[in-house]
C-alpha positions in Angstrom: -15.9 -21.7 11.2 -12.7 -20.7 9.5 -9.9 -19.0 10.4 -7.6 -19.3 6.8 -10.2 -18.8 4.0 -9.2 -16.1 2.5 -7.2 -15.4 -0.4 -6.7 -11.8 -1.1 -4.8 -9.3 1.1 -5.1 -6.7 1.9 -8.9 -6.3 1.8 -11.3 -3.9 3.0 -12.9 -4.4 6.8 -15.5 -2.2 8.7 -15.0 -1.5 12.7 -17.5 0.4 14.9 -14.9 0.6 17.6 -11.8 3.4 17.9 -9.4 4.3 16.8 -10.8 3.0 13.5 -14.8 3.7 13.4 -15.3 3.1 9.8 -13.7 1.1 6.9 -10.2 0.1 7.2 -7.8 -2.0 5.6 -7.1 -5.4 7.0 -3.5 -7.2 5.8 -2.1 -10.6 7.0 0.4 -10.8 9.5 1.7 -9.4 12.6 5.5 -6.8 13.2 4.5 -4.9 10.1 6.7 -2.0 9.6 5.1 1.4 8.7 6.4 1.4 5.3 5.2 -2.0 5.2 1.7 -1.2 6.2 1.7 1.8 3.7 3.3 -0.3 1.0 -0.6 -2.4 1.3 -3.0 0.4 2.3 -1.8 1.4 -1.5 -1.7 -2.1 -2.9 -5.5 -1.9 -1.5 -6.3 1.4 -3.5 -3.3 3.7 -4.9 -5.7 6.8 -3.9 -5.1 5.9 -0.4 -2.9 6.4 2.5 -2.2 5.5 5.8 -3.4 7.3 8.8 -0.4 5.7 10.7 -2.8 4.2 13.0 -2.6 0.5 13.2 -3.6 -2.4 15.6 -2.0 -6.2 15.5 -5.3 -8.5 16.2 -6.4 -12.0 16.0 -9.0 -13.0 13.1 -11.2 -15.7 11.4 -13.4 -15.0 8.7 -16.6 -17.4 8.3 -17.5 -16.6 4.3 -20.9 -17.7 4.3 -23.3 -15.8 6.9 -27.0 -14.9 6.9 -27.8 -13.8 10.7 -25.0 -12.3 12.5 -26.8 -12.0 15.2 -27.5 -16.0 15.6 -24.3 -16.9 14.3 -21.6 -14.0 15.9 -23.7 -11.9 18.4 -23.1 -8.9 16.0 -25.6 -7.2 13.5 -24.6 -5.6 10.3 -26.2 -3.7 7.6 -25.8 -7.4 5.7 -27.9 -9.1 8.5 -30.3 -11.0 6.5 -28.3 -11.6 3.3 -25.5 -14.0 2.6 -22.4 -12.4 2.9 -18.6 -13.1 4.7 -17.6 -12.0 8.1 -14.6 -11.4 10.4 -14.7 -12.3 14.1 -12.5 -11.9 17.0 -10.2 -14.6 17.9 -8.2 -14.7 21.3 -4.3 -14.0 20.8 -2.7 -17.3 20.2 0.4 -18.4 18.2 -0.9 -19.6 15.0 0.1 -17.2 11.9 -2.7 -17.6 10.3 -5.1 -15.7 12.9 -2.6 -12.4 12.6 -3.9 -9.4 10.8 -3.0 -6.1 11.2 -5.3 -3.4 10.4 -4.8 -0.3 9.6 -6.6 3.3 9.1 -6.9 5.3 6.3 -7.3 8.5 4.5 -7.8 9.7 1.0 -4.1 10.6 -0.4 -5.3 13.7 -2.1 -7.0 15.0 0.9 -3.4 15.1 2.7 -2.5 17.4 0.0 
């Protein structure tokens, strides 16, 4: 499985746990500053901004995945179809497990 695939950050990722429940935007990197994080929730989408809420985790991302449940212990609304996934890692030192993630709202709707 690997933990460095990806190219392109930030990038969209779906939690079903809180504070996030829902999509969120995942970026590289851990000691992101708020302005930081806000500067990629809008790099993501310019009609978007940050809740504020954020969370420094550990990540890989396996790209090719038909049965989550087999491969990861997880189901998705994917589960069946090729597709990419994220999984947990436990907190180590290397960089390139280190995302932060970060909750969003519609900018307009903060209006």
């Amino acid at each position: 499985m690997s933990t460095t695939k990806r190219d392109k950050y930030p990038e969209h990722i779906y939690l079903d746990y809180p504070p996030f429940n829902g999509w969120s935007v995942i970026m590289r990197g851990h000691g992101l500053t708020p302005e930081q994080v806000e500067e990629q929730v809008k790099a993501f989408d310019p009609g978007l901004t940050s809740t504020g809420v954020t969370e420094e985790e550990h990540f890989g991302y396996m790209p090719r995945v038909k049965n989550c449940g087999d491969r990861l212990g997880t189901n998705c609304d994917q589960d069946g179809e090729w597709h990419g996934h994220w999984y947990a890692l436990k907190a180590n030192p290397d960089p390139s497990t280190h995302f932060t993630l970060a909750a969003y709202k519609d900018a307009e709707a903060s209006l």
